[in-house]
Backbone bond lengths (Angstrom), bond angles and torsions (degrees), N, CA, C in turn:
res aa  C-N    CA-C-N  psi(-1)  N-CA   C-N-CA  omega(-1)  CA-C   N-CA-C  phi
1 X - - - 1.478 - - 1.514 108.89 -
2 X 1.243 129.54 123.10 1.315 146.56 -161.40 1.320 102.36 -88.25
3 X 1.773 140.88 140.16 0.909 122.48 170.60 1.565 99.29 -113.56
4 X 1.274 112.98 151.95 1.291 118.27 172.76 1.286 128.50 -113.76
5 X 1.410 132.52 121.24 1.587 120.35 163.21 1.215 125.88 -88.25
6 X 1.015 127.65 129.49 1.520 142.55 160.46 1.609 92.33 -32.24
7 X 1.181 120.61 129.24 1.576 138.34 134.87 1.610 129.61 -31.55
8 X 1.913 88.20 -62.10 1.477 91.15 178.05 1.772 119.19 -43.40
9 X 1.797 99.29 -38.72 1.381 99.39 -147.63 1.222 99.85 -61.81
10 X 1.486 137.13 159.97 1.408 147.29 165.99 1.542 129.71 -89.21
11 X 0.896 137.44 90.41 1.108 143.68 146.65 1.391 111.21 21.20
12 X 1.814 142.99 103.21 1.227 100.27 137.28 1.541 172.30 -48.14
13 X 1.177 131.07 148.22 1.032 103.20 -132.94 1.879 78.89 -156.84
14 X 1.395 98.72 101.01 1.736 97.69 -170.88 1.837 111.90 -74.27
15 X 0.979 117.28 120.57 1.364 117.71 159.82 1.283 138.86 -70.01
16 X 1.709 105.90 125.54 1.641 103.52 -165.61 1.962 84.29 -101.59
17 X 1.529 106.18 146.39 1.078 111.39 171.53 1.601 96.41 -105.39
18 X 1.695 102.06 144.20 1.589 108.38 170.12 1.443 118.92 -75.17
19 X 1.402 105.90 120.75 1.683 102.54 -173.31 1.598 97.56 -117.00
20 X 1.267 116.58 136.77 1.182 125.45 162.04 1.554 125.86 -35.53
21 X 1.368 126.97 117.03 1.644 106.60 167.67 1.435 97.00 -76.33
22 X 1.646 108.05 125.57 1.636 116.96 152.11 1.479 110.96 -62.69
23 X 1.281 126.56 -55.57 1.435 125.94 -175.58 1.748 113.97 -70.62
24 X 1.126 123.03 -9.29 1.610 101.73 161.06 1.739 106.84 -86.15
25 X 1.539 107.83 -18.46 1.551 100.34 -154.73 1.839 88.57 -71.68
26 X 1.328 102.07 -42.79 1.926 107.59 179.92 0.939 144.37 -37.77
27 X 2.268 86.37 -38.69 1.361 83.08 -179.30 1.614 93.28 -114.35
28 X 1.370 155.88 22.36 1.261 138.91 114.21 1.410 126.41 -35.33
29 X 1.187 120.33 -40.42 1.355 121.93 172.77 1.686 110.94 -72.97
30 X 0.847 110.04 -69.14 1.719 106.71 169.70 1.621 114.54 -39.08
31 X 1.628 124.70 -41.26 1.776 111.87 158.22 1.132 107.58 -65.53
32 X 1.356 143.76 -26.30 1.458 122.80 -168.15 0.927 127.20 -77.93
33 X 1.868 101.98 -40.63 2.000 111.73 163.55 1.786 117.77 -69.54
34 X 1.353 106.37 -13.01 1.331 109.99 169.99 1.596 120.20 -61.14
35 X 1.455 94.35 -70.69 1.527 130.59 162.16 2.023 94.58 -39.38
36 X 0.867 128.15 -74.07 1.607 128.79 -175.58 1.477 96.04 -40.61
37 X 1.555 122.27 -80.34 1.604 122.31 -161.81 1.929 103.04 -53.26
38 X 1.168 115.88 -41.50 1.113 103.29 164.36 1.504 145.80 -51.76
39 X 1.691 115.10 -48.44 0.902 124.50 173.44 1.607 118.42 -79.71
40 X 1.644 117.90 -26.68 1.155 114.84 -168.15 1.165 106.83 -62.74
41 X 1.548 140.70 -73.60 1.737 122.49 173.16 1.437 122.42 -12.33
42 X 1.222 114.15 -57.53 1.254 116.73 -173.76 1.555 124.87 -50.27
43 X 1.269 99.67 -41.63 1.636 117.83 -170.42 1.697 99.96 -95.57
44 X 1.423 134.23 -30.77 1.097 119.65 153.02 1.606 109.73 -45.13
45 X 1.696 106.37 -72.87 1.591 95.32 -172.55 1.836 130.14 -33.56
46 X 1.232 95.62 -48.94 1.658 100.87 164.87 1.582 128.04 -67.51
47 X 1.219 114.67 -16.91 1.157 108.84 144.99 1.390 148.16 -100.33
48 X 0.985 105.30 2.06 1.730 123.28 162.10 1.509 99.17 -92.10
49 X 1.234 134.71 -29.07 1.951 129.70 162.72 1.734 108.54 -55.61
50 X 0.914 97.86 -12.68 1.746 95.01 174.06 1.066 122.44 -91.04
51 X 1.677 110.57 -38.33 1.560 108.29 175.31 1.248 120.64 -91.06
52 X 1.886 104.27 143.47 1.192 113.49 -143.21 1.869 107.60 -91.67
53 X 1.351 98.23 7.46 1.851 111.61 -153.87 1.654 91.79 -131.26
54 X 1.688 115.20 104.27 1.138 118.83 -160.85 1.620 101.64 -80.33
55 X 1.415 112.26 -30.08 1.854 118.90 167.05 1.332 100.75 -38.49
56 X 1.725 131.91 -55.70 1.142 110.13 -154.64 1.915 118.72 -97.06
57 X 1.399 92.37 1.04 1.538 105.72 164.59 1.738 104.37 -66.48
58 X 0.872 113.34 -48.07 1.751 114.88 -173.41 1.528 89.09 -71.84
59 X 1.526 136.94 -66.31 1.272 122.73 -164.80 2.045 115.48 -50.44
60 X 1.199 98.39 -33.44 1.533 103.87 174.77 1.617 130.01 -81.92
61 X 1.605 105.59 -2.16 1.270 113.37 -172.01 1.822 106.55 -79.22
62 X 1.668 110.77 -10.90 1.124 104.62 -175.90 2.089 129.32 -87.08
63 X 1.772 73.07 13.32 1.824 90.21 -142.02 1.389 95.82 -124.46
64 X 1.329 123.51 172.80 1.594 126.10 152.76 1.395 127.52 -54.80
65 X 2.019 95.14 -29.81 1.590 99.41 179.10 1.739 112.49 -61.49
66 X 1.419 118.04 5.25 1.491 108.71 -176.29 1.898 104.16 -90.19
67 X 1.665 114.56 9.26 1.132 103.57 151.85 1.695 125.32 -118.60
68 X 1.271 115.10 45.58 1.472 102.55 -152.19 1.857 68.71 -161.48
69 X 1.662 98.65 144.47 1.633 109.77 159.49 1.184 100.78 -143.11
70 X 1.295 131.29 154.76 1.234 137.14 179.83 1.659 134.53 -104.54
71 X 1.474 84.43 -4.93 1.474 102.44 -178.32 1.817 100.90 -158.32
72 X 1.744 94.76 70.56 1.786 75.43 169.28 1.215 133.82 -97.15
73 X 0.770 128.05 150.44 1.933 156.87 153.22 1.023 147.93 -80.11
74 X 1.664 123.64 115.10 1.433 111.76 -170.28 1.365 113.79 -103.22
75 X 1.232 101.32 61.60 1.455 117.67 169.95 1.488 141.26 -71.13
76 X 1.756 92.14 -47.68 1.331 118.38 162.50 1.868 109.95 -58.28
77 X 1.296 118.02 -20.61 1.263 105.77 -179.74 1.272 103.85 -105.45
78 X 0.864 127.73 -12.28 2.001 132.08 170.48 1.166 103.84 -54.24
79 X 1.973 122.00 -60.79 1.510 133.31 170.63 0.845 130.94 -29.20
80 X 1.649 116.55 -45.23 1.382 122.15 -175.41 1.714 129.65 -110.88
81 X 1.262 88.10 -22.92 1.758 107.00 162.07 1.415 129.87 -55.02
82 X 1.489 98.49 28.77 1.857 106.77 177.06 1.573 130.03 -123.34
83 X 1.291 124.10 131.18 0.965 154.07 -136.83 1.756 98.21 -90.05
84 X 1.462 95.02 14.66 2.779 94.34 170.48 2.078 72.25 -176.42
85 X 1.434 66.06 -172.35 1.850 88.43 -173.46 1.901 101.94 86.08
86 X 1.592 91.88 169.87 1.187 99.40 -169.88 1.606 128.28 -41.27
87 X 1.606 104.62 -61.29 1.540 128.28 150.09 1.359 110.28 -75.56
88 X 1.380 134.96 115.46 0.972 131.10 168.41 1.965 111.71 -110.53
89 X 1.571 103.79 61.46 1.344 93.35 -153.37 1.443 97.38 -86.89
90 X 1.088 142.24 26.97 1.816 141.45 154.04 1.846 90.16 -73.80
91 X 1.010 120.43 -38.48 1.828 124.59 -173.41 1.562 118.49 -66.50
92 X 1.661 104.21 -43.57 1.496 137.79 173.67 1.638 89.53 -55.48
93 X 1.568 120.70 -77.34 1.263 120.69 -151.34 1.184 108.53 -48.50
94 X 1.915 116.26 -61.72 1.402 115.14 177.57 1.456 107.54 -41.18
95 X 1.739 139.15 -53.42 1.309 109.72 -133.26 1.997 93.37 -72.76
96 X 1.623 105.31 -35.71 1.085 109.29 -178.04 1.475 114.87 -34.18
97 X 1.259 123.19 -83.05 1.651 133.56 144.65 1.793 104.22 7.02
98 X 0.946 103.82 -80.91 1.689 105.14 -174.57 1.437 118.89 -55.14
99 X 1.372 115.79 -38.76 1.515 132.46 167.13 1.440 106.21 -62.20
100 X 1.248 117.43 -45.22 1.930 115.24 -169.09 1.816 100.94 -87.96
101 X 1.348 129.92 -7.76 1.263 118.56 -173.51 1.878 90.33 -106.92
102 X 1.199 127.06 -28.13 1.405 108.48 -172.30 1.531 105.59 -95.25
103 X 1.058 112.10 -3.25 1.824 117.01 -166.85 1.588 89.75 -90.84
104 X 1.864 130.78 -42.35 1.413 141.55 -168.47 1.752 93.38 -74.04
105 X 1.466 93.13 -71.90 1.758 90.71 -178.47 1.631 118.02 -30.25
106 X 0.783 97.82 -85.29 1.766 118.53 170.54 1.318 119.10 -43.71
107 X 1.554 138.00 -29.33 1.208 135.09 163.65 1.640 103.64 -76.25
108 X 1.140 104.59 -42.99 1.962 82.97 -172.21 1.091 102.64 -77.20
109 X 1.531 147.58 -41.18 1.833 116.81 179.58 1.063 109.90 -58.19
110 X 1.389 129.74 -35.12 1.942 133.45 -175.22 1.420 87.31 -64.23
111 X 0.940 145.27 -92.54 1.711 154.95 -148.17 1.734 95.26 -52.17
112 X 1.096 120.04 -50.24 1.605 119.79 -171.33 1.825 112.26 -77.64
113 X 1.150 109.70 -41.20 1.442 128.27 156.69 1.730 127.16 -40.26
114 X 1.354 104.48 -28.40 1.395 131.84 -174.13 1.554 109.80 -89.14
115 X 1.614 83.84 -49.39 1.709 88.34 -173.24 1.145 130.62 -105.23
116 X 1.792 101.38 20.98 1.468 109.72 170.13 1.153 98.15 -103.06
117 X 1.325 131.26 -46.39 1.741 127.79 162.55 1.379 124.59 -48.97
118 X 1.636 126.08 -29.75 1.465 110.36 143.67 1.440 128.76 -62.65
119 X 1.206 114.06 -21.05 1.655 106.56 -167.28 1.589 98.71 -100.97
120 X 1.235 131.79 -29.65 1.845 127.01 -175.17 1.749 105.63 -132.26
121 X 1.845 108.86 12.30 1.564 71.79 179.04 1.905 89.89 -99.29
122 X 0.973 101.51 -146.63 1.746 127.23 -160.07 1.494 97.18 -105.05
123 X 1.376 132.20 41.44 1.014 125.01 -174.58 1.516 136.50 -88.85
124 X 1.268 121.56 110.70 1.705 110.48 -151.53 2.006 99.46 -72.01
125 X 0.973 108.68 133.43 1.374 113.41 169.01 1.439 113.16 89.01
126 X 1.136 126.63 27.26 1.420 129.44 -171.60 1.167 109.24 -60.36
127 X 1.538 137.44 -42.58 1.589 131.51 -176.09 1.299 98.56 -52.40
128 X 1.376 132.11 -46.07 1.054 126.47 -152.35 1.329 108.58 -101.02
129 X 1.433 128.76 -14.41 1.770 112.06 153.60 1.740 115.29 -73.63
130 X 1.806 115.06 -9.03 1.870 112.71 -175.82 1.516 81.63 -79.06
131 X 1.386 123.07 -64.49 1.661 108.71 169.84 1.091 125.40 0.12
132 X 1.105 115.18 -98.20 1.381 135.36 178.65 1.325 117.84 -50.93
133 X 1.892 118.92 -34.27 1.391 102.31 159.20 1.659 134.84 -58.12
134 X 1.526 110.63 -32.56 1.181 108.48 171.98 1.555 107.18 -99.99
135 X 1.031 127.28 32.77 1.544 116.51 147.43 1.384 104.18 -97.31
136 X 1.221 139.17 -41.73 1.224 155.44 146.39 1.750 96.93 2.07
137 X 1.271 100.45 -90.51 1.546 120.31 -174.32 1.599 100.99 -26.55
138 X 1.228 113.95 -71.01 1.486 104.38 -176.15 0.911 115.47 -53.64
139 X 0.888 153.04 -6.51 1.812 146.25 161.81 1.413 97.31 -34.36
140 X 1.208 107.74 160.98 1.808 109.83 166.64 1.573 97.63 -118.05
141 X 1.247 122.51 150.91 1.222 106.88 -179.35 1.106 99.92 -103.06
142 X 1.227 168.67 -1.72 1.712 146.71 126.77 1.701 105.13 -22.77
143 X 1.081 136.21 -11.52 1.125 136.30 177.58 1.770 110.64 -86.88
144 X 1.232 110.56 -25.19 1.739 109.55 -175.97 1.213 102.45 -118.29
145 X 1.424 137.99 16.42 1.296 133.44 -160.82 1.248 109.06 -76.44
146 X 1.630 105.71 -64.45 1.716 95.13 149.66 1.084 164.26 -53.99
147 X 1.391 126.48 -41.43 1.419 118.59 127.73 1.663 141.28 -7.04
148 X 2.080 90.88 -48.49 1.246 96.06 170.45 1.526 128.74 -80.02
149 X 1.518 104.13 -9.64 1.188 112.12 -157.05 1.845 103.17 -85.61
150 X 1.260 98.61 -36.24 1.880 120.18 -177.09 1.522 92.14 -66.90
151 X 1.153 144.46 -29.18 1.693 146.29 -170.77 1.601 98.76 -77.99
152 X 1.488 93.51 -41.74 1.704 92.32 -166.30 1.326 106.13 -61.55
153 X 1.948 105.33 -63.42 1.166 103.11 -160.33 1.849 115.29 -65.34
154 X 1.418 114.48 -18.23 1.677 117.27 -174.82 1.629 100.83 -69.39
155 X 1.546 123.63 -19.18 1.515 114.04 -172.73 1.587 100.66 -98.02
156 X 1.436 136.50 -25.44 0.974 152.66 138.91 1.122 118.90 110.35
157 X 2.025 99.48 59.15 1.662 110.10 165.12 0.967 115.88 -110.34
158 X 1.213 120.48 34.87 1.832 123.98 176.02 1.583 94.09 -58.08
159 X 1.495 106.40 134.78 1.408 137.44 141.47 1.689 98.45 78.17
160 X 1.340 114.76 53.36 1.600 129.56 -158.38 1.610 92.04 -132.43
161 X 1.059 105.94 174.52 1.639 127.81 167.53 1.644 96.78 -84.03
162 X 1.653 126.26 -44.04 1.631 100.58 -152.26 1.538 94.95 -92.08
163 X 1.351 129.28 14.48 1.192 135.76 171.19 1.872 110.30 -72.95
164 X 1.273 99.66 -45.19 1.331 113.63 173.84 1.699 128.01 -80.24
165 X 1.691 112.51 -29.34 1.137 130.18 146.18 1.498 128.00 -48.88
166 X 1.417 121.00 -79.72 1.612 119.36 -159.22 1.434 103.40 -59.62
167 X 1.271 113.91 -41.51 1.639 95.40 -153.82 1.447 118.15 -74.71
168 X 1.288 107.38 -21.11 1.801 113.95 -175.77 1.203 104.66 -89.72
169 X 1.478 133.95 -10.16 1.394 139.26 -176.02 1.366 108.26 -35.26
170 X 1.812 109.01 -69.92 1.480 129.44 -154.91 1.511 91.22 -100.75
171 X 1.650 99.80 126.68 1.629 104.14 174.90 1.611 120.64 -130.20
172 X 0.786 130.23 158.92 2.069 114.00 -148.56 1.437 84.78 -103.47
173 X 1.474 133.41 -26.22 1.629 137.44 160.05 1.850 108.93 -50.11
174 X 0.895 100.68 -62.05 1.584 93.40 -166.95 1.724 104.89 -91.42
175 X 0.822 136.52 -53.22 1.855 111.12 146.04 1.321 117.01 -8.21
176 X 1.322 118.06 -71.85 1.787 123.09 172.32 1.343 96.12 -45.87
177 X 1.305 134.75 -81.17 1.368 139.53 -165.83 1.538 113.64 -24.07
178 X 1.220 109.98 -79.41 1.629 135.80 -178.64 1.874 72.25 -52.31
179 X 0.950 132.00 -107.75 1.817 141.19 -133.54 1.683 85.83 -37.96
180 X 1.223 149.86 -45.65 0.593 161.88 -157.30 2.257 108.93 -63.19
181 X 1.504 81.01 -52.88 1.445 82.28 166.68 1.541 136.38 -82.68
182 X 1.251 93.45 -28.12 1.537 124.05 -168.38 1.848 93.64 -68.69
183 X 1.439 110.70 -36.68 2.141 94.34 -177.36 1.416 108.18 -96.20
184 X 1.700 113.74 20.00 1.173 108.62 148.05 1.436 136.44 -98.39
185 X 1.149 108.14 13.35 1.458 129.54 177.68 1.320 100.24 -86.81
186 X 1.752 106.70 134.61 1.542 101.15 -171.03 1.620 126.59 -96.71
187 X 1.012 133.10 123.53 1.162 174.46 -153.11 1.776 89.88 -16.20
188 X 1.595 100.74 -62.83 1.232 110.63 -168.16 1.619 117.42 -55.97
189 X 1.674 118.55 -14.99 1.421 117.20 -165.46 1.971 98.31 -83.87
190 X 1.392 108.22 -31.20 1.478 114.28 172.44 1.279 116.66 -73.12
191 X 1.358 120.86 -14.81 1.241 106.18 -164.93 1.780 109.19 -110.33
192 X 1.886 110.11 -15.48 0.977 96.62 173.42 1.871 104.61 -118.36
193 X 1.527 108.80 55.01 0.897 139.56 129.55 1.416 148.28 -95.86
194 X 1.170 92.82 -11.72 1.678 126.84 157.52 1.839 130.10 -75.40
195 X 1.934 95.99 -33.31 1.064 111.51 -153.92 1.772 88.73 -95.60
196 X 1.257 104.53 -16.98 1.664 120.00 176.79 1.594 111.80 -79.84
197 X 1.601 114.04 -10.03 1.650 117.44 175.50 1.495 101.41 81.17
198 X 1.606 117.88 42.27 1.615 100.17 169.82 1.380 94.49 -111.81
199 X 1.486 93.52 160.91 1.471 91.41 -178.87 1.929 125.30 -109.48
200 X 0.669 117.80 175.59 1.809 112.36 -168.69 1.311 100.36 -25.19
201 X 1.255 113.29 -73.73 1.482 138.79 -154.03 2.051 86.56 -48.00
202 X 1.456 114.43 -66.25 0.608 113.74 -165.16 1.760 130.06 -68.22
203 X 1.629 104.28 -6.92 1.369 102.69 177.03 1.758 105.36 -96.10
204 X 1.701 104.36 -22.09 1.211 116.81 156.33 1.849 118.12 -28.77
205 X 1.350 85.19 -78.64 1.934 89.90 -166.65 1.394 104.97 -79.28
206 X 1.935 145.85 -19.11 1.179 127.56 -152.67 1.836 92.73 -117.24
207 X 1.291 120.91 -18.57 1.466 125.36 169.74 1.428 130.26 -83.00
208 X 1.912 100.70 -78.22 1.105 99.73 171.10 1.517 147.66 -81.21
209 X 1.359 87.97 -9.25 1.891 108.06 151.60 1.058 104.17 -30.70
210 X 1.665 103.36 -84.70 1.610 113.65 -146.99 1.830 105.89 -63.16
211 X 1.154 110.91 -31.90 1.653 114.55 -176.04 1.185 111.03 -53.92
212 X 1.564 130.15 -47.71 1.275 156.71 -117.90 1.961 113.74 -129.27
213 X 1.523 95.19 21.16 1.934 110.02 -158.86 1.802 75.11 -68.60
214 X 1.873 102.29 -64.09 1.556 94.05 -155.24 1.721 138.83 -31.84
215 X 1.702 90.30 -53.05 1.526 106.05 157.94 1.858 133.84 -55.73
216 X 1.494 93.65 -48.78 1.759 84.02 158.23 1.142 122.28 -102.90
217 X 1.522 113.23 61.85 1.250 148.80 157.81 1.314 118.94 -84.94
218 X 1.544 91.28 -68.72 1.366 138.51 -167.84 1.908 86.85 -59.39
219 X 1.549 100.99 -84.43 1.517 98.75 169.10 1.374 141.47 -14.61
220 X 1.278 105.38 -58.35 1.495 126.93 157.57 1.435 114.52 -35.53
221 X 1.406 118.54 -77.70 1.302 119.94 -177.71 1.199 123.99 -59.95
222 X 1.482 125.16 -16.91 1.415 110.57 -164.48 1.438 103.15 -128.77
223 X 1.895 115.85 -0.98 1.276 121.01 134.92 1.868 117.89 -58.62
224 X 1.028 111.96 -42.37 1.416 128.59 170.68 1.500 113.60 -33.02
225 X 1.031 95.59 -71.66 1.619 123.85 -153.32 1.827 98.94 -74.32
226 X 1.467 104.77 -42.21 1.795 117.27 174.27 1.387 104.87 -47.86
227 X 1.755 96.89 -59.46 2.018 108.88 -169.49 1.059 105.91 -41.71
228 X 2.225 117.16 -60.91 1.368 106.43 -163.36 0.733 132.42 -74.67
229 X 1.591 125.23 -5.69 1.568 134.04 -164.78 1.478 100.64 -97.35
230 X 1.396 126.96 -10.83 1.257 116.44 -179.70 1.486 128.78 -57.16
231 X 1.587 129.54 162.08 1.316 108.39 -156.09 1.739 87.50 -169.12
232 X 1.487 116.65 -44.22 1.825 103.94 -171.66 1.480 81.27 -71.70
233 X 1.339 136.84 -106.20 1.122 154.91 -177.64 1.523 113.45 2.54
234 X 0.988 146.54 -29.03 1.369 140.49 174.13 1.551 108.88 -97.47
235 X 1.515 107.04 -39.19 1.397 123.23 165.52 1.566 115.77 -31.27
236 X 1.488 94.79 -55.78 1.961 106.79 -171.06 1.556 98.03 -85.55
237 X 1.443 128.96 -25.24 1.790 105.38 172.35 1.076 117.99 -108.51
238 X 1.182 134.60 21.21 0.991 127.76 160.35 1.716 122.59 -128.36
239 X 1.803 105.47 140.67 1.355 104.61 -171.07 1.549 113.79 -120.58
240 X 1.008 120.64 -8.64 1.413 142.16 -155.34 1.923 109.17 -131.28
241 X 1.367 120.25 147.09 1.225 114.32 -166.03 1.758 110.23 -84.88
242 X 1.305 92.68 10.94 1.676 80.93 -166.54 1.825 107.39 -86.53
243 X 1.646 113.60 -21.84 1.494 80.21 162.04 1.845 105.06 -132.23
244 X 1.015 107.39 46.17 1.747 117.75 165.20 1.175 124.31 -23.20
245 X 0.923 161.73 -163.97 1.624 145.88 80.23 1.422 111.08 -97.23
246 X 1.684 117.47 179.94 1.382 149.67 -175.15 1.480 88.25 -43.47
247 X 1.653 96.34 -78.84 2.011 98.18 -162.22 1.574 118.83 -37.21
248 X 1.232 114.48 -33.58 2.017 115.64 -174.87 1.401 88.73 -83.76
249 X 1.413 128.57 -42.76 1.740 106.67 -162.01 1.438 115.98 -89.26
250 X 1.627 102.98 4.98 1.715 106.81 161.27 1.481 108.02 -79.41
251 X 1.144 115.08 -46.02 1.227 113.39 179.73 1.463 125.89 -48.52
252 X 1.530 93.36 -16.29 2.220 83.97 -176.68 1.504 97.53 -96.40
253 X 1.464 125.84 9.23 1.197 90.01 166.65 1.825 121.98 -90.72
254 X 1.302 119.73 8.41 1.659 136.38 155.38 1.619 109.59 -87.72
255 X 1.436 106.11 166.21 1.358 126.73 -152.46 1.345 136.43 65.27
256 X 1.372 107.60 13.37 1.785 104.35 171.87 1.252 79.60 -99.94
257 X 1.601 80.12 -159.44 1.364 114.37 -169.97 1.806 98.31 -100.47
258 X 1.271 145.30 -68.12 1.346 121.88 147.47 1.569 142.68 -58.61
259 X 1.219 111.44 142.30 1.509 102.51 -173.34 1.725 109.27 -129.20
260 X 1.561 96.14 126.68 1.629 87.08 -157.58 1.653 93.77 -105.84
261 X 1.339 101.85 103.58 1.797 138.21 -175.92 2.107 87.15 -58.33
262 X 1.140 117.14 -59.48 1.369 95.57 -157.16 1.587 107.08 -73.94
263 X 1.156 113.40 16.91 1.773 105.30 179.12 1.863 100.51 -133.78
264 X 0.914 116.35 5.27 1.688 128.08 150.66 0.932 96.97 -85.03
265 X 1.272 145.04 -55.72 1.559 124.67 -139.55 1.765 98.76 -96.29
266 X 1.512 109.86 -11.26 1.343 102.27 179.68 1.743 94.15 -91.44
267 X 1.053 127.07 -39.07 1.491 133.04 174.05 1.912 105.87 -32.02
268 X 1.426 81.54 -51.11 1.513 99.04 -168.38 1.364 113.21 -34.10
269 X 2.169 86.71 -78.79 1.650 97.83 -175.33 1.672 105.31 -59.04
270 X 1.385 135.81 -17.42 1.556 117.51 -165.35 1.659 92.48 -77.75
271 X 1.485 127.61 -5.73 1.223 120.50 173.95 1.676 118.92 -93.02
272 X 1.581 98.78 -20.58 1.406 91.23 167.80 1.171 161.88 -112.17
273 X 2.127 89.20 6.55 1.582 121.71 -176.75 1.897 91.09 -62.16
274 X 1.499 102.98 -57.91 1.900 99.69 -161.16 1.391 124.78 -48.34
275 X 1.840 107.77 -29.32 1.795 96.98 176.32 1.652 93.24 -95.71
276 X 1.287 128.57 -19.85 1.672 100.66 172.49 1.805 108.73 -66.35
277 X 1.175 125.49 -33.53 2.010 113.86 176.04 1.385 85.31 -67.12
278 X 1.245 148.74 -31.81 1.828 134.45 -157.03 1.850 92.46 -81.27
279 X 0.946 114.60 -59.37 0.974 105.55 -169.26 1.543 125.03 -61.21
280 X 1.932 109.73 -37.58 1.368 123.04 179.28 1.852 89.89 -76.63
281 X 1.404 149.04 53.71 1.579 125.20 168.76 2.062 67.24 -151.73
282 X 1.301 117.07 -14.51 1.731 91.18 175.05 1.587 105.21 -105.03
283 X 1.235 137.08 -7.67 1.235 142.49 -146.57 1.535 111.56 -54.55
284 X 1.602 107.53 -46.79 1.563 121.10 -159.42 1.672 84.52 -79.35
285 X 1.266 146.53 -30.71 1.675 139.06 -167.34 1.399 78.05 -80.80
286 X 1.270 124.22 -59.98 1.862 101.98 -154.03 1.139 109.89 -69.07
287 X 1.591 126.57 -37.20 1.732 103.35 170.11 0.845 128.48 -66.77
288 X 1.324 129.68 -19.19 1.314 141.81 -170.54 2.040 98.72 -61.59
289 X 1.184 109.19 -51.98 1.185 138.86 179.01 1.320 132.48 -79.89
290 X 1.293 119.67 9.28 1.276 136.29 135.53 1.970 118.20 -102.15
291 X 1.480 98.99 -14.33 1.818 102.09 176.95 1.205 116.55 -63.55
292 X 1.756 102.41 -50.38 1.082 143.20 176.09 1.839 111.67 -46.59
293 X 1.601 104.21 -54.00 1.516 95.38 -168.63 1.918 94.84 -99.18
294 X 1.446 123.01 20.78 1.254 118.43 159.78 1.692 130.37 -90.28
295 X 1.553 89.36 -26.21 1.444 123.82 154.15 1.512 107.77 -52.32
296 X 1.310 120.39 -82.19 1.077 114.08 -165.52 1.325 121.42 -56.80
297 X 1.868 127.39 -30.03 0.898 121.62 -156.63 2.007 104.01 -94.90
């Protein structure tokens, strides 16, 4: 006996009603006002660097017009983009530049160099130099500045570039960092690199180099980001414009009695385009390198 269905009849057919997610809308809204308080300074500052009439930067700071110009100009950066004169901040930018590429260069082989010889060399007492590296760390350095400063000037690099270079190079944080990665590398890749006749140095730079980009990535940038922001420390050795940086020669344009807003604020951003490209040419190593040690942990 055959059973038959009707055609007409319809199928049930359960209905999903569209319901709003409350929790994506929450937390989109919570990045956007995040994302806003964050970005808004920024994009004010760049737009008050355009206008060329520092009166009307203060008249617009009370308003919306302090993000909007109607006629901008890169005037304010013509002014200050020169290489003698009072501000010579085209002079500032380079030395900065030269200070943040030899202090990065030179801190990550010193820092990585350190912490491959704590983690695989033959070192007698090692607990007790990681000790001491992270007691180290807590130090504040406003606490040795002077000290450091009487070393500088008795060897006699006051008001130099390598005054501003050597000492921030080696940091007892990123030593830890790197050592940190480096004794997770497994045993067997050092050892039958050993069994191949290379020697430290050499399993040093042709192994754990290349393994190890993400972390002195990481290094990089936030050695980076330390150098340029510095401000007591270059402040106290240096007196003369020849090796300055940006951060002290923003500063003289405060403490008078006028303060000319449209050539700070262009000062500003010429101080803050170079570590935002530094940071956007390391970005993909440092996430990589926090994914990486979220994974592991």
């Amino acid at each position: 006996m055959s059973t038959v269905v009707s055609a007409s009849t319809p199928s049930p057919v359960a209905k999903v009603s569209a319901k709003p997610d409350i929790g994506a809308i929450v937390k989109f809204v919570a990045v956007l006002i995040i994302a806003l308080v964050v970005i808004s300074p920024l994009f004010l500052l760049f737009v008050a660097s355009l206008k060329p009439d520092r009166f009307q930067i203060l008249a617009d700071m009370g308003s919306f017009r302090a993000f909007w110009v109607s006629e901008p100009s890169l005037q304010n950066f013509t002014d200050i983009a020169t290489f003698s004169g009072a501000l010579p901040f085209g002079r500032y930018l380079v030395n900065s530049l030269i200070i943040l590429f030899c202090t990065v260069l030179g801190g990550v082989f010193l820092n990585s160099m350190a912490a491959f010889v704590l983690a695989w060399g033959r070192l007698p007492g090692r607990a007790v130099v990681l000790t001491a590296l992270i007691g180290l760390y807590i130090v504040p350095q406003e606490s040795i500045v002077l000290p450091l400063l009487s070393l500088v000037n008795k060897v006699g690099l006051g008001d130099s570039f390598a005054a501003q270079i050597l000492p921030w190079m080696a940091s007892p944080l990123y030593i830890f960092l790197i050592y940190q990665f480096f004794i997770q590398v497994p045993r067997d890749i050092y050892d039958a690199a050993t069994v191949d006749g290379a020697s430290p140095f050499r399993i040093y730079w042709s192994v754990f180099l290349p393994l190890s980009l993400p972390v002195l990535a990481t290094v990089a940038i936030l050695l980076g980001i330390e150098t340029w922001n510095q401000y007591l420390w270059p402040l106290m050795v240096t007196q003369t414009d020849y090796a300055r940086p940006i951060s002290v020669g923003i500063a003289s344009f405060f403490g008078h009695d006028s303060v000319y807003w449209n050539s700070a604020m262009a000062a500003s951003v010429m101080m803050m385009v170079p570590v935002l490209i530094f940071y956007l040419a390391f970005q993909k190593w440092f996430v990589s390198s926090f994914i990486s040690s979220a994974v592991k942990g």
